[in-house]
C-alpha angles and dihedrals in degrees: 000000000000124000095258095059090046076047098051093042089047094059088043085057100054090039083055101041121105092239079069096038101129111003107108110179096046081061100043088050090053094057095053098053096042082059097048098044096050092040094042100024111192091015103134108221128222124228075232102062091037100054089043094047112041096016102042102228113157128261094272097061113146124220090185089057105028113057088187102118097047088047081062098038082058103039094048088051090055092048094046088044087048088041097054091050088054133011089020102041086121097033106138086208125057126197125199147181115214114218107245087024132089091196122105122227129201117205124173112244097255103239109209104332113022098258123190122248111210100178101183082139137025123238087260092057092253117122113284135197127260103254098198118235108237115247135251102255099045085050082067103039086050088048095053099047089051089046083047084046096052095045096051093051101048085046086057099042080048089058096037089059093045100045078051094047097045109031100007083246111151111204114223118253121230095257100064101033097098087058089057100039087049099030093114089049092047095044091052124104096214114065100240124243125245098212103193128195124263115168119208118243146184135223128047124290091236100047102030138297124208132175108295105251108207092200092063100014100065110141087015117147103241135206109213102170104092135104142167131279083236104049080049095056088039102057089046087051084052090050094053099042088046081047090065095045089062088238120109129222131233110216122214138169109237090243097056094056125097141199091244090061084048091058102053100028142069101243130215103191103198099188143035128291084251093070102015096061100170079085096065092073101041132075103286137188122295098193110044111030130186108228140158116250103239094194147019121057100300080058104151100030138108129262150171109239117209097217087194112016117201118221119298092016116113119224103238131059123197137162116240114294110286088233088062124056109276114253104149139050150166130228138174127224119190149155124210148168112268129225094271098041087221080074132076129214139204126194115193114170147134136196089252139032102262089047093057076056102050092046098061097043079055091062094038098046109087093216096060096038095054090052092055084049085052091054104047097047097246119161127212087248100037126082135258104257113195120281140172114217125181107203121189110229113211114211136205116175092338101302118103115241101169130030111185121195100228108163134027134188130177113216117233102187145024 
C-alpha cells in the first residue's frame, strides 16, 4: 500500500469518526486540504482561496473583515487533537494542523524510537508522498503531555482505589460521566429545552448596531434575533453530546421563552443573564454572579463576581480588556433546582461570547466532566447535587482551546 493510499484511508477515518459526526464543514474543509496537501506538497494556501473554494463566499471575501476561516482552522486543529486522544490513540497515520499554517501535514505515529519517513517512494515502488519526521520540539512537547497524561491518570485510579478502600465509593470513569452529568435530562420524559442567549439591539446591520437602552430606546424598533458565534457552536456541541447519548434536544431564543416553559420543562441556558434575560426572572446562582463593574477602570464590563472567595481567589472575574484581543475569559457552570423542583437546570454562561462556548464543551467533553464528577464526590451509582463552578476559558483567535475548572462550590439549599 503506498503512502498516499494510508494517507487517503487516514483521512476517511477522521471524516467518519464520531468526533466529526456532524460537523460538515469541518469535514468538508478536511477534505479539501488533505487533497491539496498530497496534490501541491509544500503550496501555502490563502483564507481567500479557501473560503471561496469549500465554503462558497464570493470573490470579494474579506479575510480582514471575516475571521471564518480562522474560527474553523481552529476549530478542525482542536477535533483532530480530541480525535487522536481518543478514537485515534493507535492510528498508524497523524494528521495534523499546524498553528499559523493552513497546510495539513501527515507523520507516521514513531513506534518505539522516532524514526524519519523519507517517502520518495511507496512500499510498491510507485511514487510515494513526503511524510514529514516530527520535530524536535514537537517530540517534546508529545512526550510531556503523555508524561502529564500518565501522571493524571495514575493520580485518578490512586484516588479511585482509595475512595473504594476507604468509603466503598467508586469514582466514575470517563466513559460513563456524561451519563451521570446529564442522568436528570436523560430520565425525563420531556426533551429538555437548550434556551440560548440573543440581546436586543438597536440600529440597522448594515449601518451599526449597538445593546438596546431602555432609558433612551423607548419606542425603538429593535432587532432581537442575534446571537453569538459561541452560543452557535455551543448548542450544536450540546447536540452532539445529547446525540450520543441517544436524547434529543429542543432549541429556543431566549426571547421567545417563557415562564410558563420553565415551569413544565428541564432547562439548558447557553448565554449570560445579560443577554439571556429569561434568566433575570428565574432562581439564579448565589455563588458566582454576573454584575457590571460601577466603578474603576473596567467600569461598565461584565464580571463574575466571587460572592465568597476562598483563599487565594480574587473577587472579580473579567475577560481580557475589550481594546486588546480576547484571550481570556470567565464562565459559570452550574445545576439547580427549577421553578417547579420536579425540574433541573443548567446555567452555562460566560461574560463574553467564547466563554458561553467554553463553558458547555466543558460539560460535553467526558474528560472534563469526569473530573467535575471527581470533584464534587459523585459515584457511578449516586446522583448529581447542585453546584456553582466558575471555569477559566482560555482563547486563541476567537476560538477556546482550554477550559480549567478554578473554583467549586456545593449547594446546600434551593
Amino acid at each position: 500500500m503506498t503512502e498516499r493510499t494510508q494517507i487517503l484511508e487516514q483521512v476517511e477515518r477522521l471524516v467518519n469518526s464520531q468526533t466529526l459526526h456532524g460537523s460538515e464543514s469541518l469535514r468538508k474543509l478536511l477534505h479539501y486540504r488533505s487533497k491539496q496537501a498530497l496534490d501541491h506538497p509544500g503550496t501555502p494556501i490563502k483564507e481567500h482561496q479557501i473560503a471561496t473554494e469549500v465554503f462558497g463566499r464570493p470573490s470579494d471575501f474579506d479575510p480582514q473583515v471575516d475571521s471564518l476561516i480562522r474560527v474553523q482552522a481552529g476549530r478542525l486543529r482542536t477535533k483532530l487533537a480530541s480525535y487522536y486522544e481518543l478514537e485515534g490513540v493507535e492510528d498508524p497515520i497523524l494528521v495534523d494542523l499546524p498553528k499559523g499554517s493552513y497546510v495539513l501535514s501527515f507523520h507516521h505515529r514513531p513506534k518505539g524510537e522516532a524514526k524519519t519517513h523519507n517517502a520518495a517512494s511507496g512500499s510498491d515502488g510507485s511514487p510515494g508522498i513526503w511524510l514529514s519526521p516530527r520535530k524536535t520540539g514537537l517530540l517534546l512537547t508529545l512526550s510531556l503531555l503523555l508524561t502529564a497524561s500518565l501522571a493524571v491518570t495514575l493520580a485518578v485510579v490512586t484516588v479511585r482505589k482509595s475512595s473504594e478502600s476507604d468509603t466503598g465509593r467508586v469514582v466514575p470513569s470517563a466513559s460513563t460521566a456524561l451519563e451521570i452529568f446529564w442522568k436528570p435530562f436523560l430520565t425525563a420524559t420531556e426533551e429538555p429545552w437548550a434556551v440560548f442567549s440573543n440581546g436586543s439591539f438597536v440600529g440597522r446591520p448594515e449601518t451599526g448596531l449597538r445593546y438596546y437602552d431602555p432609558a433612551k430606546d423607548s419606542g425603538t424598533p429593535l432587532w432581537d434575533h442575534y446571537t453569538g458565534v459561541g452560543e452557535v457552536l455551543a448548542v450544536h456541541s450540546l447536540d452532539q453530546a445529547f446525540g450520543s447519548l441517544h436524547r434529543n434536544i429542543r432549541v429556543k431564543r431566549g426571547s421567545l421563552f417563557s415562564l410558563d416553559d420553565a415551569k413544565n420543562n428541564d432547562l439548558i441556558f447557553v448565554g449570560s443573564p445579560s443577554e439571556n434575560l429569561t434568566l433575570m426572572d428565574m432562581p439564579g446562582t448565589k455563588e458566582f454572579i454576573f454584575q457590571r463593574l460601577t466603578s474603576g477602570p473596567r467600569r461598565g464590563d461584565l464580571a463574575i463576581v466571587n460572592v465568597h472567595p476562598e483563599p487565594g481567589e480574587p473577587a472579580f472575574n473579567l475577560a481580557s480588556p475589550s481594546t486588546f484581543p480576547l484571550t481570556e475569559d470567565y464562565a459559570v457552570v452550574a445545576l439547580m433546582p427549577g421553578l417547579n423542583p420536579s425540574r433541573v437546570v443548567v446555567i452555562l454562561a460566560g461574560t463574553t461570547t467564547f466563554g458561553t462556548q467554553g463553558a458547555v464543551e466543558y460539560v460535553c467533553h467526558q474528560s472534563s466532566v469526569a473530573e467535575l464528577l471527581l470533584r464534587l464526590a459523585v459515584s457511578t451509582t449516586g446522583d448529581l447535587q447542585p453546584f456553582e463552578a466558575l471555569v477559566r476559558v482560555k482563547v486563541t483567535r476567537g476560538v477556546p482551546v482550554r477550559t480549567e475548572l478554578i473554583s467549586l462550590r456545593k449547594r446546600t439549599s434551593p
